[in-house]
C-alpha positions in Angstrom: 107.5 87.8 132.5 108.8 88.4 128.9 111.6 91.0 128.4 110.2 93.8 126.5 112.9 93.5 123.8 111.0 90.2 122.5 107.9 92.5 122.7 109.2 95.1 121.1 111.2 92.4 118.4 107.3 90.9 117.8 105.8 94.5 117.2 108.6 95.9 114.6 108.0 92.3 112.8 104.1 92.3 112.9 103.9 96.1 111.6 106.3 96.1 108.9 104.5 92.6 107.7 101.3 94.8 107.6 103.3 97.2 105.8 104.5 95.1 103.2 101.8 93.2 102.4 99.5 96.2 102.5 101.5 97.2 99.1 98.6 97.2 96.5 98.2 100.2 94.4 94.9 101.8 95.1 93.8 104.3 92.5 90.5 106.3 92.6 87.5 104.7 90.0 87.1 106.4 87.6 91.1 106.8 87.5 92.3 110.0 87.4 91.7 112.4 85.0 94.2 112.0 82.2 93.1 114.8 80.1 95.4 117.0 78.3 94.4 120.1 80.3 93.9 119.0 84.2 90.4 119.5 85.4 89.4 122.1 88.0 89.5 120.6 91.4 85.6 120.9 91.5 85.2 118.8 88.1 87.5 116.3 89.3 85.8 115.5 92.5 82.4 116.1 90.8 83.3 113.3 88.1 84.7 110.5 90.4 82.6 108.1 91.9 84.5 107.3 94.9 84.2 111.0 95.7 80.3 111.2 95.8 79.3 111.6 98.9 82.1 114.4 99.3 80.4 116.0 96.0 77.1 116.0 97.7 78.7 117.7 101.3 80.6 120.1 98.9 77.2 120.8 96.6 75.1 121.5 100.4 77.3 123.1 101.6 78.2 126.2 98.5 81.8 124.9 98.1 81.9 123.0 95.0 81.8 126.7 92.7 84.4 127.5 94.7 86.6 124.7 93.8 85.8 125.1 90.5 87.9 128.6 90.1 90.5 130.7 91.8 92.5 128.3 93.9 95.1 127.4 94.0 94.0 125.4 96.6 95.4 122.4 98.6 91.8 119.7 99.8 92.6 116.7 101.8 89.8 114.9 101.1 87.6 112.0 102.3 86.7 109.4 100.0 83.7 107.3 100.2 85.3 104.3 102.7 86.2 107.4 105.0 82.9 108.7 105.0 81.2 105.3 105.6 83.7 104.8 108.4 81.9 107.7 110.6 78.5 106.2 109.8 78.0 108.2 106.8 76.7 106.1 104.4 75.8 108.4 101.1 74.7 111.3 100.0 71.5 110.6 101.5 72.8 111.2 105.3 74.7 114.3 103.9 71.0 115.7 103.0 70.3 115.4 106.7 73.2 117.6 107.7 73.3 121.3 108.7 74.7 123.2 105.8 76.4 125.9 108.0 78.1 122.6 110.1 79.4 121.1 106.7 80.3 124.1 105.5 82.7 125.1 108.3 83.8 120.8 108.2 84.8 120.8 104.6 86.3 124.7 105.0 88.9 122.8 107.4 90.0 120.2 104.9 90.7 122.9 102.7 94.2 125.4 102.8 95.2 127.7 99.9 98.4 127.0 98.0 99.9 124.1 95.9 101.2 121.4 98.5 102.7 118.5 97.3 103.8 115.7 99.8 107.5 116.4 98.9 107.4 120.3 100.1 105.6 119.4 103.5 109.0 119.0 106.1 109.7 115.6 107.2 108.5 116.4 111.1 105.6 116.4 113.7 103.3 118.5 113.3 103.5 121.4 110.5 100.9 123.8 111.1 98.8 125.2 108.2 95.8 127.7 108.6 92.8 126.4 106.6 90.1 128.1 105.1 87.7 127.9 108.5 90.8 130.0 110.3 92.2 127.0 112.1 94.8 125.6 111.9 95.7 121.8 110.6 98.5 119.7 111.9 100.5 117.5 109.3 103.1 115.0 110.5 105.5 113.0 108.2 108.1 110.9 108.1 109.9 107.5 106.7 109.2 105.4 109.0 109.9 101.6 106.4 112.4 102.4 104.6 111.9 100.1 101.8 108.9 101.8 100.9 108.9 105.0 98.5 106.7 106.7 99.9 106.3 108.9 103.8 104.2 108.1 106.4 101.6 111.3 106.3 99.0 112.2 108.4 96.8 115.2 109.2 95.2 115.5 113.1 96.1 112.3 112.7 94.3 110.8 109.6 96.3 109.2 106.9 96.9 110.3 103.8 96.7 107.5 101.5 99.4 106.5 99.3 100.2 106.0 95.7 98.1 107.0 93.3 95.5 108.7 96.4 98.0 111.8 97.1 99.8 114.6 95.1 96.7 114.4 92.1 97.8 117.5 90.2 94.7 119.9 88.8 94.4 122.8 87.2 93.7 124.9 90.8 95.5 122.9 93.4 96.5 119.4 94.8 94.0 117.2 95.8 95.4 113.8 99.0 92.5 111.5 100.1 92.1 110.8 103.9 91.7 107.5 105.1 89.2 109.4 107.2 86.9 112.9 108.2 89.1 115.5 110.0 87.2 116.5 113.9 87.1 119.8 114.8 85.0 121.4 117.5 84.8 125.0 118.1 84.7 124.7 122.2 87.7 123.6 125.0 88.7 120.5 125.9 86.2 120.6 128.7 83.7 121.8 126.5 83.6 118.8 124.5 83.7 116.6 127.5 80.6 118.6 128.9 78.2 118.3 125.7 79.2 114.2 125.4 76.9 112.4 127.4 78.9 109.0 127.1 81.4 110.9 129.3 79.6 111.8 132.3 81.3 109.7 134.6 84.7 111.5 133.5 83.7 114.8 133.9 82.5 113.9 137.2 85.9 112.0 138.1 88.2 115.0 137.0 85.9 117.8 139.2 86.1 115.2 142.5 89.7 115.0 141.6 90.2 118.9 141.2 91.5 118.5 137.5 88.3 119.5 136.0 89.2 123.7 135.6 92.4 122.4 134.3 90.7 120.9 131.0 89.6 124.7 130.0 92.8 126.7 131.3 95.7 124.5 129.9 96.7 124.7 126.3 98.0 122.6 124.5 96.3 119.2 126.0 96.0 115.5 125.0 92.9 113.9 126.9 92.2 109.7 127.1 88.5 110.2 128.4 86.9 106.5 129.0 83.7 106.4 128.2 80.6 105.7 131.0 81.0 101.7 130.1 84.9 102.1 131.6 84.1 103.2 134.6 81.1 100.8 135.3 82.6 97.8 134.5 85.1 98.8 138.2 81.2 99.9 139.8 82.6 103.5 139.7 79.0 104.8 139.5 78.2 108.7 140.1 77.7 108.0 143.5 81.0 106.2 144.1 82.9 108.8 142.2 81.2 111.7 144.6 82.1 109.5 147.9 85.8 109.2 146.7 88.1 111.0 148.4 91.7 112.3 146.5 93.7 112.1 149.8 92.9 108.2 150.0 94.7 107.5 146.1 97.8 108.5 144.3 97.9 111.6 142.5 98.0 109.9 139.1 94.9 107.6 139.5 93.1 109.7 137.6 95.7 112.7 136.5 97.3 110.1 134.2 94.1 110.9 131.3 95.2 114.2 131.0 98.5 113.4 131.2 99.2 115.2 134.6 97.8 118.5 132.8 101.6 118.9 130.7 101.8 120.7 127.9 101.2 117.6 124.9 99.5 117.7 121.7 99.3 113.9 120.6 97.3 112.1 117.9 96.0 108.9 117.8 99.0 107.9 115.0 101.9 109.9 116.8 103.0 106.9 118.7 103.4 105.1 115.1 105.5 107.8 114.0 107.3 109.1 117.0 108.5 105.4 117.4 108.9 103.9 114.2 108.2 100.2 113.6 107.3 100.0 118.1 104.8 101.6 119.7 105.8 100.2 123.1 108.3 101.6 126.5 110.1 104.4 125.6 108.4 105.7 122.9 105.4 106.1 124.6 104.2 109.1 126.6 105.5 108.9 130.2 103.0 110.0 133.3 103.7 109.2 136.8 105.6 106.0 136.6 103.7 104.9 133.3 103.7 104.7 129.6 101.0 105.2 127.1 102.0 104.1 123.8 99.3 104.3 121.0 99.8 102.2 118.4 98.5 102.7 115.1 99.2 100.8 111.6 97.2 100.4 108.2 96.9 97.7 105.2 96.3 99.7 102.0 95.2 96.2 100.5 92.1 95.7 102.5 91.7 99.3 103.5 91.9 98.6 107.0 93.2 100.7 109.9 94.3 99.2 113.6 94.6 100.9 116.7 95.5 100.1 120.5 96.9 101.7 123.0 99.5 99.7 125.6 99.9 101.2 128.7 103.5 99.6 130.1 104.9 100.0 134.0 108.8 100.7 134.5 110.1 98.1 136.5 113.8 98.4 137.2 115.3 99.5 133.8 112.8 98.1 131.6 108.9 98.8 130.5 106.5 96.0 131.2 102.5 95.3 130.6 100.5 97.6 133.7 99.4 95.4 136.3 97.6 98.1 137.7 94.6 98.1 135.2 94.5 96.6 131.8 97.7 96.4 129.5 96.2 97.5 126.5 92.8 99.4 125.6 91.0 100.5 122.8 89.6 103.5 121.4 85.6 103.4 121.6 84.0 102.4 118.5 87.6 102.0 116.5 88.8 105.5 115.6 85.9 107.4 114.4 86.3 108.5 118.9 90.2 109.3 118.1 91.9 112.9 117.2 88.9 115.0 118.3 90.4 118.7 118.0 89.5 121.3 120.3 90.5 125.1 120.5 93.2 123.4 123.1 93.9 120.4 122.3 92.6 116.8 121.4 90.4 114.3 123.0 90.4 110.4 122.5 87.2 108.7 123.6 88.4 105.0 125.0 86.6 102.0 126.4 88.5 101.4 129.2 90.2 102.8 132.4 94.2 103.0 132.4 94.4 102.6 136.1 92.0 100.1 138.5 91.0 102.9 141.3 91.1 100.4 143.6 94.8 99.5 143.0 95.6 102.7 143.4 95.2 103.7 146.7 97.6 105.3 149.1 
């Protein structure tokens, strides 16, 4: 069995590689507008090509006129790459969209005021109301030192770096995402309900008795595997219903909600909360157990990578689960990550944390 220090040695290595060779300066095409009076934020957008599928959502949806005047405004905004990385391909899809949907999407990318990275506090978690009336949650923080610039995310979606963030106009500041941000309207166990890859889950938290729990408790973090999880250990609706809580340990199934405490974690918090490892003690702790998301990004290829390790205290040390798999994914990459709720989040993942059978009492 390796000692998690060599694990922990291997991940601080790997990530700050990825770092480092991620350094290539990305810049928007066209490059940004140089003109001795900045454009209107609307203009801008309007008048780049790697923002034209967020020129046609903004155009459906009545928004680009407004980023045109008043202001000033701050828009964290998708480029292309993050559109195309939830399946949205061009403008053509946006055509296919409900306007009032978009409207209330975009509305959340948007707050008022001039924020430049340097005024946001280096912390988890800053809380800004947008213009839907929610609120946003932006997290920085150094986390390689030899690079300039911060880590920054919002719900969890990077803000790219260089010449992608603090792009000065005449009405506001404009930061690309490195993806959409995912905001439903409904609970926790609202979401769960109207996603029909999660059947199997809602079932499993009403056998277990957590299900009421996933409406009442504020704030939450929820790791809901998908249908495919609980198949591949035969845990069809059936079994779930003949399961009985008495015969397994409490946190067989309480661990996805993470026992129902107060948490409010996105799918990059681990990253940040951890520095250069993601592993042991920087993880969340539940019931004996520690899920550590792991998150990093190369700004060369554009890429993002995700994982989650789920580690077992043994003694005084943290060590790969033996009680289900030692690392799983998020379904479908992270286009299932960060999905924000009026109570919290829900991550969609492919995998269970704990084997049931394992589990038992």
């Amino acid at each position: 069995m390796l000692n998690i220090s060599i694990i922990k040695q291997f991940m601080a290595v790997s990530l700050l590689l990825a770092f480092v060779t991620g350094c290539r300066k990305d810049d928007l095409i066209p490059p940004i507008d140089r003109t001795t009076t900045p454009r209107a934020m609307g203009a801008f957008i309007e008048n780049n090509y790697d923002l034209s599928i967020l020129t046609a959502a903004l155009k459906k949806a009545g928004l680009l006129d407004t980023l045109n005047q008043g202001g000033p405004f701050t828009f964290f905004a998708p480029d292309n790459a993050a559109f195309n990385r939830m399946g949205v391909t061009g403008p053509g899809d946006v055509a296919k969209m409900d306007a009032d949907s978009l409207r209330s999407m975009l509305r959340y990318h948007i707050i008022r005021n001039r924020y430049f990275t340097t005024t946001i506090p280096q912390q988890m978690d800053n809380r800004y109301l947008t213009l839907s009336g929610e609120e946003i949650y932006i997290s920085t923080l150094k986390t390689v030192t030899m690079l300039p610039d911060n880590d920054m995310f919002v719900n969890g979606a990077l803000i790219l770096k260089e010449s992608k963030r603090n792009i000065a106009l005449a009405n506001g500041v404009l930061h690309i995402l490195a993806k959409p941000l995912k905001r439903t309207q409904g609970t926790v166990q609202d979401y769960i309900a109207a996603d029909t890859s999660l059947t199997l889950f809602a079932a499993a938290m009403k056998q277990f008795n957590l299900w009421d729990g996933l409406k009442t408790n504020k704030p939450l973090t929820v790791f809901a595997p998908a249908n495919s999880a609980f198949l591949k250990y035969g845990l069809t609706a059936e079994r779930i219903a003949s399961m009985k809580p008495a015969d397994y340990k409490a946190i067989t199934f309480a661990i996805y909600p993470i026992e129902m405490r107060p948490m409010h974690i996105f799918c990059t918090d681990g990253y940040l909360l951890s520095g250069t490892s993601t592993v042991g003690d920087g993880g969340i702790k539940a019931g004996g157990y520690s899920i550590a998301p792991g998150y990093s990004y190369n700004s060369y290829y554009g890429t993002e990578t995700s994982s989650i390790s789920i580690l077992k205290k043994k003694a005084a040390d943290w060590y790969p689960s033996e009680d289900g798999p030692s690392n799983v994914n998020y379904l479908n990459g992270l286009t299932n990550a960060d999905h924000t709720c009026s109570n919290g989040i829900v991550h969609v993942i492919d995998d269970l944390f704990l084997n049931p059978d394992l589990m038992k009492q």
